[in-house]
C-alpha positions in Angstrom: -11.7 12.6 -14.7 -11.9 15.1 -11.8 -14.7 13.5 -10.4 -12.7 9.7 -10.1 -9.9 11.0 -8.7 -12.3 13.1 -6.2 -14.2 9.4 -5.4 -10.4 8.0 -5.1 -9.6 10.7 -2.7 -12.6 10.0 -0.4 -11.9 6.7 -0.3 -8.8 6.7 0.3 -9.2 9.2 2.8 -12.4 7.0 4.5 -10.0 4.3 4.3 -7.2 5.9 6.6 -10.0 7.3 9.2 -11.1 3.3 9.7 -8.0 2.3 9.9 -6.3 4.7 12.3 -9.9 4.5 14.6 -9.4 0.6 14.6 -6.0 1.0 16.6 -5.9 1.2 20.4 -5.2 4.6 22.4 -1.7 3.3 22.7 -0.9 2.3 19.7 -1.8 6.1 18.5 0.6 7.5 21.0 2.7 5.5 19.2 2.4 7.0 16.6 2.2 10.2 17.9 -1.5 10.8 16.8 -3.9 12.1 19.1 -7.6 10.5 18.5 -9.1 14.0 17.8 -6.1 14.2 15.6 -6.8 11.1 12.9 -9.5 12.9 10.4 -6.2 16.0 9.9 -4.1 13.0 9.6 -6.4 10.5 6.7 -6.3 14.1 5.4 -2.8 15.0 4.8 -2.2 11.0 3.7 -4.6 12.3 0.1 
């Protein structure tokens, strides 16, 4: 079981980081995510 929720995890995490790289510059500072910030951030979402 460890090892799907691991896979689940990584995806989930892989997910975030394609999603949060498809949004503009401004659209982060939106947000209030730095660029250099989003693989922390897809981290904390897991």
């Amino acid at each position: 079981m460890n090892i799907i929720r691991n896979y689940r995890n990584w995806r989930r995490y892989r997910e975030t980081v394609s999603e949060l790289n498809r949004l503009s510059n401004r659209e982060l500072s939106d947000l209030g995510i730095n660029r250099s910030e989003i693989p922390y951030v897809a981290r904390k979402a897991v």
